[in-house]
PDB file of N, CA, C and O in Angstrom:
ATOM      1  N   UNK A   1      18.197 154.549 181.041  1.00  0.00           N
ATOM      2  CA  UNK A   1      16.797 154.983 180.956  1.00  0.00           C
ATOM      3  C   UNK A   1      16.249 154.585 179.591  1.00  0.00           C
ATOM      4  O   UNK A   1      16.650 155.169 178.584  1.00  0.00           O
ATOM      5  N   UNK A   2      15.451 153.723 179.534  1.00  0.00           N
ATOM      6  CA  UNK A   2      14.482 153.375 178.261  1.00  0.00           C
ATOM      7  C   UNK A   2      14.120 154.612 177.354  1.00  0.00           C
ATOM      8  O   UNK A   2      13.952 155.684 177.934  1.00  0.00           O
ATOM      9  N   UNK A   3      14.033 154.579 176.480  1.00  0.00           N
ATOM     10  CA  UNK A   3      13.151 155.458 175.647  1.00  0.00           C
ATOM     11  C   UNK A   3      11.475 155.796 175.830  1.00  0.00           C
ATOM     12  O   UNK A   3      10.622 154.925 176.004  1.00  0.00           O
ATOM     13  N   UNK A   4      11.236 157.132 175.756  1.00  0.00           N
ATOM     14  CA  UNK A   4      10.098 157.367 176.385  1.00  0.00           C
ATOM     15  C   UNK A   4       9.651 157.198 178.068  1.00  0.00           C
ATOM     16  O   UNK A   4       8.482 157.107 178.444  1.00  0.00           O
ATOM     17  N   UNK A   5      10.802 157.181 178.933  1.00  0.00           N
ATOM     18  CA  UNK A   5      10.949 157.382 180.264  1.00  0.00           C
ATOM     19  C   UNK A   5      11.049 158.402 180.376  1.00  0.00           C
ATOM     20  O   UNK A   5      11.672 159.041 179.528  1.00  0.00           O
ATOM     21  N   UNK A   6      10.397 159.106 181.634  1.00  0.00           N
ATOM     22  CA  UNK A   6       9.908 160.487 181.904  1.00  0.00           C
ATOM     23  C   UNK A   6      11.186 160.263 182.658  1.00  0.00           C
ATOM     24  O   UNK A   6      11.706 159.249 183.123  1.00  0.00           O
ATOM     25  N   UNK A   7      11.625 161.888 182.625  1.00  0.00           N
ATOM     26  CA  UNK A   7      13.152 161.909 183.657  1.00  0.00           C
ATOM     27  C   UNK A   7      12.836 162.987 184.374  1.00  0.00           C
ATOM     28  O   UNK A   7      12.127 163.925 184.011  1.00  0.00           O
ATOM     29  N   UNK A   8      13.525 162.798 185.690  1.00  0.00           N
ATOM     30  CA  UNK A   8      13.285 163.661 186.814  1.00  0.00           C
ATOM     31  C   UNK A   8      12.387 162.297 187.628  1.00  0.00           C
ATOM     32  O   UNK A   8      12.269 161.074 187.553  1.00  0.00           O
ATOM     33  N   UNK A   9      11.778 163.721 188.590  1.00  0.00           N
ATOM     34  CA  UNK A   9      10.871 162.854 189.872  1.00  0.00           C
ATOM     35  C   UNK A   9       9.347 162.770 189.437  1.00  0.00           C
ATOM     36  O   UNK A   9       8.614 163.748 189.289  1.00  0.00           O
ATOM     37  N   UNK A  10       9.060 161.701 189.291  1.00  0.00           N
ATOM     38  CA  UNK A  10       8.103 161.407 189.014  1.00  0.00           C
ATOM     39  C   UNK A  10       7.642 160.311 189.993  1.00  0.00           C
ATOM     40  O   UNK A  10       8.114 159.227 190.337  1.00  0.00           O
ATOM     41  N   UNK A  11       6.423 161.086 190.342  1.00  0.00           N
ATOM     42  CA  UNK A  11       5.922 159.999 191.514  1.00  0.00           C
ATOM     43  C   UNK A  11       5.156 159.045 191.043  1.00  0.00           C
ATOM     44  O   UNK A  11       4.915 159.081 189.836  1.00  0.00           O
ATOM     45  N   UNK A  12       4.523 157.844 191.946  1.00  0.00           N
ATOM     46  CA  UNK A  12       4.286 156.174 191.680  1.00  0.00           C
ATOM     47  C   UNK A  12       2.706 156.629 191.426  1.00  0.00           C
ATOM     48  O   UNK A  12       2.240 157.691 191.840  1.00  0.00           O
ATOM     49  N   UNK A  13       2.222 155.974 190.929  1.00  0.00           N
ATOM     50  CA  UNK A  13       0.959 156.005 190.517  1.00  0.00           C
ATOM     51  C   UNK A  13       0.207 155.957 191.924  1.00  0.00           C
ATOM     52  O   UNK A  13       0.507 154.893 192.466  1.00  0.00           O
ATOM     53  N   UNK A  14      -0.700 156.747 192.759  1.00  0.00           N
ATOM     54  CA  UNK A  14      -1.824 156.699 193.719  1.00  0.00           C
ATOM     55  C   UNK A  14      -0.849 157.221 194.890  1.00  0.00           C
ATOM     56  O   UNK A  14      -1.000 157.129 196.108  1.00  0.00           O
ATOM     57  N   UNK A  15       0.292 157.853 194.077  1.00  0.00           N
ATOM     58  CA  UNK A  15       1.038 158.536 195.516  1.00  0.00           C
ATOM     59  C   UNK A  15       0.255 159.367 195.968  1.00  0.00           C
ATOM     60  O   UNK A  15      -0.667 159.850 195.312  1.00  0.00           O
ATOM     61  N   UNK A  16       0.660 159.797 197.802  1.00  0.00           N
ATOM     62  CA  UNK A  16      -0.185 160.703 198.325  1.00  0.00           C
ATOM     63  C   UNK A  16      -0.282 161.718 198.030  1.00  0.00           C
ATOM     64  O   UNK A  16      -1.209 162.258 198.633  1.00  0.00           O
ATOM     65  N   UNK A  17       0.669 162.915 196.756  1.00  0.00           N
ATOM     66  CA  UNK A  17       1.313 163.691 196.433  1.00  0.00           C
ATOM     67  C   UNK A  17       0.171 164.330 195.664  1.00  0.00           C
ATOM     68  O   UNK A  17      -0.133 165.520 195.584  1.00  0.00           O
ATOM     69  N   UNK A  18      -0.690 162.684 194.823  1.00  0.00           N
ATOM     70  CA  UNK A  18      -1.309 163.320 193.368  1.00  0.00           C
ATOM     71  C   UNK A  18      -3.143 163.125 194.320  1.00  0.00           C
ATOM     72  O   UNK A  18      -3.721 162.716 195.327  1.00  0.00           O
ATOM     73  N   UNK A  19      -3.280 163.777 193.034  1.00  0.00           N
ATOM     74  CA  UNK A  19      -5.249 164.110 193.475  1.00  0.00           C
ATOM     75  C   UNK A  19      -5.711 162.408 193.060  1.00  0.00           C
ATOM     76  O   UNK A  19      -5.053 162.062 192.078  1.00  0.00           O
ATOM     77  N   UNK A  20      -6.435 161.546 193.436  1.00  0.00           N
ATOM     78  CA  UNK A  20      -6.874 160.494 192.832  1.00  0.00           C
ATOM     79  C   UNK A  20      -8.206 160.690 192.095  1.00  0.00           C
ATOM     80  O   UNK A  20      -9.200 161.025 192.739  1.00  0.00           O
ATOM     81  N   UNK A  21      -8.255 160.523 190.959  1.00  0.00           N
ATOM     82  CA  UNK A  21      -9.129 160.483 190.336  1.00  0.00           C
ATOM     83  C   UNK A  21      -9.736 159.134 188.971  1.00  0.00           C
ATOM     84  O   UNK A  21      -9.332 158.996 187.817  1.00  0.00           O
ATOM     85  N   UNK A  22     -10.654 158.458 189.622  1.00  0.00           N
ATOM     86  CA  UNK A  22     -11.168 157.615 188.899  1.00  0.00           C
ATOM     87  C   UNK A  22     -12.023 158.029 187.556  1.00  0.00           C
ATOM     88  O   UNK A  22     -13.176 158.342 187.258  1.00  0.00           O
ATOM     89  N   UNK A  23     -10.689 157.830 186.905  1.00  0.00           N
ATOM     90  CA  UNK A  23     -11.552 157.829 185.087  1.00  0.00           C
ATOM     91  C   UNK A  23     -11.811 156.178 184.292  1.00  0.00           C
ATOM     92  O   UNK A  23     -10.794 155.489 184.226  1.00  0.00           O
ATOM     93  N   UNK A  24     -12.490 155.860 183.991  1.00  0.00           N
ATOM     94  CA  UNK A  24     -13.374 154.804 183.565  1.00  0.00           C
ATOM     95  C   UNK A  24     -12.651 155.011 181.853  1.00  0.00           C
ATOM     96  O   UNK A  24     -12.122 156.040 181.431  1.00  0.00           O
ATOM     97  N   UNK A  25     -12.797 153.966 181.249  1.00  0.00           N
ATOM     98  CA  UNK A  25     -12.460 153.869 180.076  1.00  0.00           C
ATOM     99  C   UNK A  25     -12.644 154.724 179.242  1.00  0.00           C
ATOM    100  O   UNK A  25     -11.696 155.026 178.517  1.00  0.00           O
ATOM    101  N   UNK A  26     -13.679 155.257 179.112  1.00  0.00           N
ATOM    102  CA  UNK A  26     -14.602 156.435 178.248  1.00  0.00           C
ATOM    103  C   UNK A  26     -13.973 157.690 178.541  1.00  0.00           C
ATOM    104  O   UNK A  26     -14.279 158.673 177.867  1.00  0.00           O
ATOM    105  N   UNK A  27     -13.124 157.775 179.472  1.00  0.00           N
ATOM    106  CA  UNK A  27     -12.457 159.347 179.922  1.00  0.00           C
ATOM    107  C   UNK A  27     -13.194 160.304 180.831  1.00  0.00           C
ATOM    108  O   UNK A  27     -12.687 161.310 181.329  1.00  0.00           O
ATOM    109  N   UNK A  28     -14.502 159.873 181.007  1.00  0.00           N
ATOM    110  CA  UNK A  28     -14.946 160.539 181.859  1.00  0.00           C
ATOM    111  C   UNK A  28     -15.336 160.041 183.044  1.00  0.00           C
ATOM    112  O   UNK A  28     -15.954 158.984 183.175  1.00  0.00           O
ATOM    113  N   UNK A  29     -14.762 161.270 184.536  1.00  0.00           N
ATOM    114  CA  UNK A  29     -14.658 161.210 185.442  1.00  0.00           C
ATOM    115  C   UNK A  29     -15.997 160.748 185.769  1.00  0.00           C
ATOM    116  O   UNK A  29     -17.061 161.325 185.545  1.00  0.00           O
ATOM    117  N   UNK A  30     -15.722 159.231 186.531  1.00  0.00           N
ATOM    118  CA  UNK A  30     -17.326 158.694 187.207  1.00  0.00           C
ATOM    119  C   UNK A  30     -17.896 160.172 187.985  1.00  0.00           C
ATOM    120  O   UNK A  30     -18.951 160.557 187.480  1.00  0.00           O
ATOM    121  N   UNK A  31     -17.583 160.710 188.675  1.00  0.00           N
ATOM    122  CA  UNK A  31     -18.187 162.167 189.743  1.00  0.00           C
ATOM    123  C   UNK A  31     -19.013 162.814 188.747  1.00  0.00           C
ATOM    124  O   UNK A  31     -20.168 163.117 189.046  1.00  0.00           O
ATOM    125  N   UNK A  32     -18.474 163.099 187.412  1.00  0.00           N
ATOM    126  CA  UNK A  32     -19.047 164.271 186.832  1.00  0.00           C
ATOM    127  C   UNK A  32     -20.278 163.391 186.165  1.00  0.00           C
ATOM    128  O   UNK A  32     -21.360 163.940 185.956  1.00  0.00           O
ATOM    129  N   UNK A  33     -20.048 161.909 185.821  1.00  0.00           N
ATOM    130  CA  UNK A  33     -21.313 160.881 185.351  1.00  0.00           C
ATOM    131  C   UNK A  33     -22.118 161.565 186.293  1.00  0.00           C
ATOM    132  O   UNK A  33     -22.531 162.705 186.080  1.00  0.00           O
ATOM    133  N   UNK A  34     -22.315 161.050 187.126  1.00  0.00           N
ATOM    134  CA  UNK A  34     -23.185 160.928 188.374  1.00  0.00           C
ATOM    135  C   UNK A  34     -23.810 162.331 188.939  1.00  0.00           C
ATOM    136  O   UNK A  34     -24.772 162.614 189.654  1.00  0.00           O
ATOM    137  N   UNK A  35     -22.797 163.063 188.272  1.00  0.00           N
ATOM    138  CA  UNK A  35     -23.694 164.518 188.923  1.00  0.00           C
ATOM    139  C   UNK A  35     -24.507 165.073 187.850  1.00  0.00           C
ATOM    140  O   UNK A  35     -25.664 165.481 187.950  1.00  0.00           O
ATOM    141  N   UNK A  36     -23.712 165.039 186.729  1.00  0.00           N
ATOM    142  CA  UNK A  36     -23.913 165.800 185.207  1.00  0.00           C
ATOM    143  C   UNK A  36     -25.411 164.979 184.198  1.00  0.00           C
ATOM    144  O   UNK A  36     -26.268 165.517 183.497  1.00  0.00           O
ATOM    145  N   UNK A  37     -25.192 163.612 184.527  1.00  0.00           N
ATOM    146  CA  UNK A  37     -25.576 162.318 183.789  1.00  0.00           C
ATOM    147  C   UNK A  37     -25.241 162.730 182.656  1.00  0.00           C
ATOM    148  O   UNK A  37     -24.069 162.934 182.340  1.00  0.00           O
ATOM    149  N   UNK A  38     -26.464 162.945 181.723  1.00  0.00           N
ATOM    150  CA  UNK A  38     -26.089 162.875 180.352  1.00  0.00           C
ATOM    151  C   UNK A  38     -25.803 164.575 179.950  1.00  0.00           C
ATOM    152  O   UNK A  38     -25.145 164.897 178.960  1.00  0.00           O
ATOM    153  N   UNK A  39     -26.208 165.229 180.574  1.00  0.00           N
ATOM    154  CA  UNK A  39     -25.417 166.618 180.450  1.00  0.00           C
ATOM    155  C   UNK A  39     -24.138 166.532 179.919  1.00  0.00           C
ATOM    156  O   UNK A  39     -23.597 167.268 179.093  1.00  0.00           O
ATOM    157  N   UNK A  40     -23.755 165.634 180.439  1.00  0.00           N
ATOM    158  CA  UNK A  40     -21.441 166.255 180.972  1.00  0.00           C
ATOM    159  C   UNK A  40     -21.566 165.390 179.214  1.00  0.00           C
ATOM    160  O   UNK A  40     -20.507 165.472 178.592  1.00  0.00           O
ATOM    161  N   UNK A  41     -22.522 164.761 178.592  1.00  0.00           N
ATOM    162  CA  UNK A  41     -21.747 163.928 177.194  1.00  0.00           C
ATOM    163  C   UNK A  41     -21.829 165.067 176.206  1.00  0.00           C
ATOM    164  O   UNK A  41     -21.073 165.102 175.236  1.00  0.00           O
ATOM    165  N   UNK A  42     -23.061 166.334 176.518  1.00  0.00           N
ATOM    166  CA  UNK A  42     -23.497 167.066 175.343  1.00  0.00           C
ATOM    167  C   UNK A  42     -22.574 168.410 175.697  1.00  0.00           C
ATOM    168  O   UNK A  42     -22.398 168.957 176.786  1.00  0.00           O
ATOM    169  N   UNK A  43     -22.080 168.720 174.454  1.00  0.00           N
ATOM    170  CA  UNK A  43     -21.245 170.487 174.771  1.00  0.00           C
ATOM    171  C   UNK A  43     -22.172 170.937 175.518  1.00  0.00           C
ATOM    172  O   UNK A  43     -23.350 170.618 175.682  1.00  0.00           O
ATOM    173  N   UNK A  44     -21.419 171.816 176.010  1.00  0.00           N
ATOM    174  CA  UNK A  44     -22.643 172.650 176.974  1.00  0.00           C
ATOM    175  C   UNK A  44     -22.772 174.398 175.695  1.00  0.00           C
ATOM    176  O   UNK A  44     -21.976 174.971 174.952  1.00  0.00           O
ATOM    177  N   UNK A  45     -24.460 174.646 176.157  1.00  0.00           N
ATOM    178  CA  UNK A  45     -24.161 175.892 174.917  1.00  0.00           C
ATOM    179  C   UNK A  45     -23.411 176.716 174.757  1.00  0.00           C
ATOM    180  O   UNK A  45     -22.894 177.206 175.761  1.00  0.00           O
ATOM    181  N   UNK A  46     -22.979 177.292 173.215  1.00  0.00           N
ATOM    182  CA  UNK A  46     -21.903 178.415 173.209  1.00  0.00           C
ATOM    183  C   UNK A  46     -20.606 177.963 173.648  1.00  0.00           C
ATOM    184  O   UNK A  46     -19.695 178.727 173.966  1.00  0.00           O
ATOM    185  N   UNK A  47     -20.524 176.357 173.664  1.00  0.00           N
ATOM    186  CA  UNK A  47     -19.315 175.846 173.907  1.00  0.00           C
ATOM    187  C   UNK A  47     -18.637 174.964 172.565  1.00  0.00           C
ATOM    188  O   UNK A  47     -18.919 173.770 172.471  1.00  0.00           O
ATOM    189  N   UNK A  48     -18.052 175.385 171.899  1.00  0.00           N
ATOM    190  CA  UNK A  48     -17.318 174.604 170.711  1.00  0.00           C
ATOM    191  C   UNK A  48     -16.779 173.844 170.678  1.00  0.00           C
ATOM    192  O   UNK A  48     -16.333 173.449 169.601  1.00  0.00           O
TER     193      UNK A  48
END
């Protein structure tokens, strides 16, 4: 096992197992773009 290999079961990337979720370079989830727009970039208030 290489160094920095996760050990145990670890499933394949887009297994049916995991939730799929498309994150875009920037880290944020295209869904929440599109619902939030520019909301989801600004804290939301009383949020630190």
């Amino acid at each position: 096992v290489a160094p920095g290999t996760p050990a145990g079961a670890v499933p394949e990337v887009g297994a049916p197992e995991q939730e799929v979720v498309d994150i875009p370079l920037d880290g944020t989830p295209a869904p929440a773009r599109g619902a939030y727009g520019t909301a989801a970039a600004a804290p939301a208030p009383g949020v630190v």
